[in-house]
N, C-alpha and C positions, 0 to 999 in steps of 0.2 A: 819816640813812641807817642802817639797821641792821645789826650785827654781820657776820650772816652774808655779808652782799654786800661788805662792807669785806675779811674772811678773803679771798672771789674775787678778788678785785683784787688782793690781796696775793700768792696761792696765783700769778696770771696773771706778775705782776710779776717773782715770782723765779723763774719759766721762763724769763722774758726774760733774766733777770741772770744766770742760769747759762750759758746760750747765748754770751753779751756777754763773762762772767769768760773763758770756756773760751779765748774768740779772743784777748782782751789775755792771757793767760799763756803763749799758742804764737805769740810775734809774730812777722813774717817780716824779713829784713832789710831798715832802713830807714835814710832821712837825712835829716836834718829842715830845711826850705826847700820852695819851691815852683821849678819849674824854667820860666825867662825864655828867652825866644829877642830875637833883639836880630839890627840890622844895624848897620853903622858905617861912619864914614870912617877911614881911612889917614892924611891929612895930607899927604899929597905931591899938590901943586898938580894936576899933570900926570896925575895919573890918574884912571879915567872915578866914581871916587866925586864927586870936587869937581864933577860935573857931576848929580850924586843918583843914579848909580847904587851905592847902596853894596853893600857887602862883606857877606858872611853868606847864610843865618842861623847865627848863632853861640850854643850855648845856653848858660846861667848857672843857679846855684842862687843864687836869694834869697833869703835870709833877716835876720834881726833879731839883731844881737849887741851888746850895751850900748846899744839902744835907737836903732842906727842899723840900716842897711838895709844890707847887704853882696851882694855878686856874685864867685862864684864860678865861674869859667869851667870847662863842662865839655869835657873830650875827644870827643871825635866817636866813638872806640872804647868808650869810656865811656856816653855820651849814653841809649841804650836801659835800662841797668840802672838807671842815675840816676834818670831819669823813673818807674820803677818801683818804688824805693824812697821816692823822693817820695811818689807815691802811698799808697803803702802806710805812711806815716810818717800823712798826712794821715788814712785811715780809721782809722787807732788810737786820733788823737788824736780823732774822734768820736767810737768806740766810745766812749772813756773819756768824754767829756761825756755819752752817750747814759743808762752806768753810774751819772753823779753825779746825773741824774735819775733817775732810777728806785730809785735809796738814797732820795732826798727823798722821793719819792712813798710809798715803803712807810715814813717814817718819818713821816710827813704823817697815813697811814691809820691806824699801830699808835696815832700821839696821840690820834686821832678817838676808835678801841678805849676808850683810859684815859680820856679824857673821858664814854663814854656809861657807863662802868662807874664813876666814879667819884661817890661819894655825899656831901653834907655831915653832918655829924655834927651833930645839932641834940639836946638830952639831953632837952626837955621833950619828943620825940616817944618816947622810950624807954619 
């Protein structure tokens, strides 16, 4: 591939990346988990759960802490913002994978750059 089309790609790249930096440095509020809805039983024999109607929807934030799986119950008052910061937790954390590609890619390109630019040194061709 030659230079010039390698610089495009690069020149393309870091419009993307600027775009991408600008969003991860203005982040909005977030919390990091995915939000669960869940129904449940009660326990007490006589109520119409033990017959499968259960209780809920009740929602929870999932998430990973020492490698287990944790549940946190949210509030019903709460429930709208939560989800919304959830959300917005999750596209940051693409933005930033999206980021660690696109570092690769133009570090990928600029190697190609120094490979086609680079010469061996042979002294009987001098």
């Amino acid at each position: 591939m030659d230079i010039s089309k390698l610089k495009k790609k690069i020149h393309f790249l870091e419009q993307q990346r600027k775009k991408i930096l600008d969003y991860l440095l203005n982040p909005k509020e977030m919390v990091s988990g995915s939000v669960y809805t869940a129904y449940k039983k009660c326990g007490n024999k006589n109520c119409r759960c033990a017959r499968g109607e259960l209780h809920g929807p009740f929602s929870y934030l999932s998430k990973k802490v020492d490698g287990k799986t944790t549940l946190t119950f949210i509030r019903r008052e709460d429930e709208d913002r939560i989800v919304k910061q959830a959300q917005n937790y999750r596209k940051y954390t693409k933005a930033m994978a999206r980021l660690s590609r696109i570092n690769r890619k133009i570090y990928d390109y600029v190697k190609k750059i120094k490979e086609a630019k680079t010469k061996n040194y042979d002294k009987r061709e001098a």
